[in-house]
C-alpha positions in Angstrom: 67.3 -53.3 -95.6 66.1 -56.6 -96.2 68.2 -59.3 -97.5 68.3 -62.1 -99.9 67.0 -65.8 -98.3 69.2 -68.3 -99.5 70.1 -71.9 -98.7 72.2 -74.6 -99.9 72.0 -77.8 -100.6 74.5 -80.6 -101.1 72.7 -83.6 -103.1 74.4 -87.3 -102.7 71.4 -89.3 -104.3 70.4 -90.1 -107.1 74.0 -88.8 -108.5 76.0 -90.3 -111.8 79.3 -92.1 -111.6 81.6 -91.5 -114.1 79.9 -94.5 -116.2 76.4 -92.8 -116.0 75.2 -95.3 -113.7 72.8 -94.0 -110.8 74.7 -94.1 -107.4 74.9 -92.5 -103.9 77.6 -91.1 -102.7 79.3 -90.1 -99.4 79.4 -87.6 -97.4 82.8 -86.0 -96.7 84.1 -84.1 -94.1 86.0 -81.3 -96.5 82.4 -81.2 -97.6 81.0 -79.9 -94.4 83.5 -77.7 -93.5 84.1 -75.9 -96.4 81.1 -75.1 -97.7 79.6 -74.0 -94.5 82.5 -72.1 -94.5 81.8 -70.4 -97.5 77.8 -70.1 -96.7 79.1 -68.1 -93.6 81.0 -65.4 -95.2 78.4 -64.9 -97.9 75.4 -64.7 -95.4 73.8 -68.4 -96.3 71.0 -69.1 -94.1 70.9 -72.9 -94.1 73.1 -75.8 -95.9 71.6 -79.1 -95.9 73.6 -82.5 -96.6 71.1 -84.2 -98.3 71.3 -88.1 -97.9 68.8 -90.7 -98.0 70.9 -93.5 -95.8 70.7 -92.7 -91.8 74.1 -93.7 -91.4 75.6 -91.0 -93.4 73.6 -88.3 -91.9 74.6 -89.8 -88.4 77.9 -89.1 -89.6 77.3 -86.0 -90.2 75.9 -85.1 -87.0 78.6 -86.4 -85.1 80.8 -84.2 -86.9 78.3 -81.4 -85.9 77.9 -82.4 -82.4 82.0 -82.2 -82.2 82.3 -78.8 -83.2 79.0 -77.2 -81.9 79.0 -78.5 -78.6 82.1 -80.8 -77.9 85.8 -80.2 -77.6 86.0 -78.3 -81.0 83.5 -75.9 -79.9 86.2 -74.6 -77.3 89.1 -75.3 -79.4 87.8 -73.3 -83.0 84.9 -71.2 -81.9 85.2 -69.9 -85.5 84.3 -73.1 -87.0 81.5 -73.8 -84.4 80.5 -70.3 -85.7 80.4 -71.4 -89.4 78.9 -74.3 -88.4 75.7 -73.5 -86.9 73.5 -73.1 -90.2 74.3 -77.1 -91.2 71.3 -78.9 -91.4 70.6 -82.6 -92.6 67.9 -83.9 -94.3 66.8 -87.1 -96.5 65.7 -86.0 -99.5 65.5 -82.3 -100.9 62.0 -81.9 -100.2 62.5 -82.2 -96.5 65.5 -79.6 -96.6 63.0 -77.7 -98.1 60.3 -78.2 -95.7 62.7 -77.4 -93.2 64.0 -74.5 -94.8 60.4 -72.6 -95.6 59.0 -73.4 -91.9 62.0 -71.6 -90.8 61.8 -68.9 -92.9 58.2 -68.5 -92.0 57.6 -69.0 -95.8 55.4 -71.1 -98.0 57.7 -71.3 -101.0 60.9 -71.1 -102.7 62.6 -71.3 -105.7 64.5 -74.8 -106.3 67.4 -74.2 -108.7 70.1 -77.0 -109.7 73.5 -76.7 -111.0 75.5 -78.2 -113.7 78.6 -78.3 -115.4 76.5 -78.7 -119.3 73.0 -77.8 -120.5 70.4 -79.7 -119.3 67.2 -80.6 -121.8 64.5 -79.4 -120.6 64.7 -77.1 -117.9 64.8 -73.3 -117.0 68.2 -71.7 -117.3 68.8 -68.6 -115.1 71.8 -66.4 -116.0 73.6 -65.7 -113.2 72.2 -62.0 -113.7 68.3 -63.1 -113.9 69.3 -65.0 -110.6 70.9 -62.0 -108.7 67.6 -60.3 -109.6 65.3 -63.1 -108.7 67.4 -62.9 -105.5 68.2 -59.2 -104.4 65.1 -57.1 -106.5 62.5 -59.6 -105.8 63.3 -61.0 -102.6 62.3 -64.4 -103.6 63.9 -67.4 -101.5 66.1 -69.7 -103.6 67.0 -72.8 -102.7 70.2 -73.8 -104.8 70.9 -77.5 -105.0 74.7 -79.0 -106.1 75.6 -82.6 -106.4 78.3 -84.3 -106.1 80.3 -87.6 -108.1 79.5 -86.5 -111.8 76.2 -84.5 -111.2 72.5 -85.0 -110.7 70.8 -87.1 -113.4 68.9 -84.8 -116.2 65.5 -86.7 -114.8 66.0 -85.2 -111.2 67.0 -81.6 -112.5 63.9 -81.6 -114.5 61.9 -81.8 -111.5 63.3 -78.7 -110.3 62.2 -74.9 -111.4 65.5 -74.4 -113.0 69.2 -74.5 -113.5 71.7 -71.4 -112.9 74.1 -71.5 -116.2 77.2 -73.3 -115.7 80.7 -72.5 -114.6 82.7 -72.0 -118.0 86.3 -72.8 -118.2 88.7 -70.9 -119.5 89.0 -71.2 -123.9 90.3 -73.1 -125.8 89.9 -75.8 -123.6 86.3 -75.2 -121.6 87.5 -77.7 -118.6 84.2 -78.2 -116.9 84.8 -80.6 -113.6 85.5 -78.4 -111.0 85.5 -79.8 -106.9 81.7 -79.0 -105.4 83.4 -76.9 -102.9 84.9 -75.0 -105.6 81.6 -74.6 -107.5 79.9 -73.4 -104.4 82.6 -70.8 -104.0 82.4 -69.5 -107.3 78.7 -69.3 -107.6 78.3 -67.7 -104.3 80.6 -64.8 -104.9 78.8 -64.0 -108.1 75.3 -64.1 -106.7 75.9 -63.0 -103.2 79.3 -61.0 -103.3 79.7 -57.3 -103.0 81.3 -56.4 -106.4 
């Protein structure tokens, strides 16, 4: 049986504040553990922590280096487990890059995430993705972003957008944590039921 390719990726630039102004922001720890985390148990092949500023991705890999091959790795073998598919990279074509050479694989499909529509772009229901995934065995690349999103500008430069996360009526909150998102979207595109 073959099964699906998928990778992750966590976008900190270009990202909106809560003002709509363009920022970059920072890499958290949470955000490295639990999403790996989550990657793991749903049979992720790669998440990337995509940052263009070489002192976050330093941070990153210290944190890596810690649990991979330092004391962690003998104190939570689990986590050094989870932890082995993190990859860093400064700018989503270079996770990309990475990604493809490693799949032996000359494309993939780059799909965003949002919490609202997004003008001018592809939307994949969460059904035509499954199928895009599983039936055609086409490798996805799905990007989140933190602080309040990627700008519209950068999502239109991908090849689509998986429909959003709706929250429950009458109220249709819509600002869930990324870690949250990830979790959610994973278990409906990669989870047995």
């Amino acid at each position: 049986m073959s099964y699906p390719k998928l990778a992750l990726g966590l976008l900190h630039y270009p990202i909106k504040d809560s003002h709509k102004r363009i920022i970059a922001t920072n890499i958290t720890n949470f955000d490295i553990h639990d999403i790996a985390r989550a990657g793991t148990v749903y049979g992720v092949d790669a998440y990337f922590l995509v940052h263009p500023m070489k002192d976050q991705l330093m941070f990153v890999e210290r944190v890596l280096d810690h649990w991979r091959a330092g004391d962690g790795a003998k104190y939570n073998s689990v986590r050094k487990a989870s932890l082995e598919r993190v990859r860093t990279a400064d700018s989503l074509e270079s996770a990309v890059q990475q990604w493809t050479q490693e799949l032996g694989s000359k494309k993939c499909l780059r799909i965003g995430t949002h919490a609202r529509p997004v003008p001018g772009v592809k939307e994949f229901s969460i059904d035509e993705m499954k199928k895009v995934i599983w039936e055609d065995q086409t490798p996805v690349f799905l990007l989140f972003g933190t602080g309040y999103g990627m700008t519209d500008e950068y999502m239109q430069g991908l090849d689509g957008v998986l429909e959003s996360i709706k929250g429950a009526p009458p109220r249709d909150f819509r600002h869930l944590s990324v870690r949250s998102a990830v979790s959610i979207y994973l278990d409906r595109l990669m989870g047995s039921c």
